[in-house]
C-alpha positions as CSV (number, residue, x, y, z in Angstrom):
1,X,-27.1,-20.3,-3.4
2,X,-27.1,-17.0,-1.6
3,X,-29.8,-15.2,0.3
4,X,-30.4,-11.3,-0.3
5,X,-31.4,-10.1,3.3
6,X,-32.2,-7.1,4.5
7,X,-30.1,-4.3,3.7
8,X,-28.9,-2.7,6.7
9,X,-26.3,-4.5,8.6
10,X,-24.3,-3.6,12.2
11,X,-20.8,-4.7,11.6
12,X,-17.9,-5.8,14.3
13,X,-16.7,-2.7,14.9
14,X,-20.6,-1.1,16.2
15,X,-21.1,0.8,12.8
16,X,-24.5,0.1,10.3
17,X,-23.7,-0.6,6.5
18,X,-26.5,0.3,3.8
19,X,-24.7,-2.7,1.6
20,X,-26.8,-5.7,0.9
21,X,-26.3,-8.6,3.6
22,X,-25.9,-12.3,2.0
23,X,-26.7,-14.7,4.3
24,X,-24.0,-17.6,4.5
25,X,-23.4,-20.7,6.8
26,X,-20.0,-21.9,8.4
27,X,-18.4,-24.7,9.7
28,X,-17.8,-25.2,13.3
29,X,-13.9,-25.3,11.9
30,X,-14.6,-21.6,10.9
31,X,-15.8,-20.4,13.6
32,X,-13.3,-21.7,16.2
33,X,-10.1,-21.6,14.3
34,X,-10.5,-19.4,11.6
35,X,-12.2,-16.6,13.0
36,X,-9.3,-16.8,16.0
37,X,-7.2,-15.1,13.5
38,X,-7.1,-11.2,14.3
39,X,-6.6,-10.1,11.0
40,X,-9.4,-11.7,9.6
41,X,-12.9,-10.6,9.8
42,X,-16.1,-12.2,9.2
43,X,-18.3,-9.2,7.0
44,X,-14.7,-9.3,4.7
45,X,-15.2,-13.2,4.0
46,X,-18.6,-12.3,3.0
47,X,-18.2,-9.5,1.0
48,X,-15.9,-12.0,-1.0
49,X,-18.5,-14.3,-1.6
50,X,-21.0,-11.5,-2.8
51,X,-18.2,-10.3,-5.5
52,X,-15.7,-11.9,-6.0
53,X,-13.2,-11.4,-8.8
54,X,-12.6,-15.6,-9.4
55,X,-14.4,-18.5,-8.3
56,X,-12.4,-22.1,-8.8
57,X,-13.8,-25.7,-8.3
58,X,-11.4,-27.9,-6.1
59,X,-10.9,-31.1,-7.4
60,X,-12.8,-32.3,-3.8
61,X,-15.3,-30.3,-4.6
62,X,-14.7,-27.3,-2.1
63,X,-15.2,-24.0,-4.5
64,X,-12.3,-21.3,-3.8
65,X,-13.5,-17.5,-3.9
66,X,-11.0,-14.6,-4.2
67,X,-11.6,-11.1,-3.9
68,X,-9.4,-7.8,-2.6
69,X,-10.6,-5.8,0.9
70,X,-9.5,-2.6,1.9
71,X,-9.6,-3.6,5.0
72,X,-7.1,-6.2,4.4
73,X,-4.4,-4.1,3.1
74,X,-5.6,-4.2,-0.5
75,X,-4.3,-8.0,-0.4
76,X,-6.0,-11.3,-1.6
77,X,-8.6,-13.2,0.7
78,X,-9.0,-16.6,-0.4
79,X,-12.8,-18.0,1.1
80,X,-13.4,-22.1,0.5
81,X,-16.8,-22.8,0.7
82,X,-18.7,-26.3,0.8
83,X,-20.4,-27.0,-2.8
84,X,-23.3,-24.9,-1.8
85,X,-21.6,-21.8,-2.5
86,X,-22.9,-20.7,0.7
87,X,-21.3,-22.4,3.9
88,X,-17.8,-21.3,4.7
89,X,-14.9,-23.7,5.5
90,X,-11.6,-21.4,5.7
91,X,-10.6,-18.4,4.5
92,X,-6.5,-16.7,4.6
93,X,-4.7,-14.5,2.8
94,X,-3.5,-15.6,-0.7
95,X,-0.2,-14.1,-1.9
96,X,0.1,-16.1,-4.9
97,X,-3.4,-14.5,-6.4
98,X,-2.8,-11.5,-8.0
99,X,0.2,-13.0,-10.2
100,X,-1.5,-16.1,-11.3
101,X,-4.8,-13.9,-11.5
102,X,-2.8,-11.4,-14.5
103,X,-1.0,-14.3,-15.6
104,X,-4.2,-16.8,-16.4
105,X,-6.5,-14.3,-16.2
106,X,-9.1,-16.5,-14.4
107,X,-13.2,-15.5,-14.7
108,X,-15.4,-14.4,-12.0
């Protein structure tokens, strides 16, 4: 479950952002190795997990969110989260989405 926080937000790069902040967890996995990444950003990861256009159960239970950022060139972010829906695991591009997204048409 998420947590609707207060609305105003100072992102990485020093600006403030009127959109709704959703509070979220992450593994100590995240936070050293996948936030190493430069291309990857935090605020995108959890913009995923506030809309994302399909959710998927792992058969281990992880639960895979996709979504599309600006930000990240219009492309695919995959986010794994633990089964609370709220506690980040990984997160990568995923270049495979948008074809199998058209071709199963998978739900939000």
């Amino acid at each position: 479950m998420l947590l609707l926080l207060t609305p105003l937000r100072l992102s990485d790069d020093g600006h403030t952002s009127l959109a709704p902040l959703y509070f979220v967890k992450t593994t100590p996995y995240f936070e050293r190795r996948v936030l190493d990444r430069p291309y990857l950003r935090r605020e995108w990861c959890e913009r995923v997990l506030q809309n994302p256009l399909a959710t998927e159960v792992q058969p281990n239970g992880l639960i895979r969110f996709w979504g599309i950022s600006p930000e990240f060139g219009g492309r695919a972010l995959r986010v794994v989260t633990l089964e609370d829906r709220g506690t980040i695991v990984n997160a990568f591009p995923d270049r495979n989405f948008l074809k199998r997204y058209q071709r199963e048409n998978l739900q939000p």
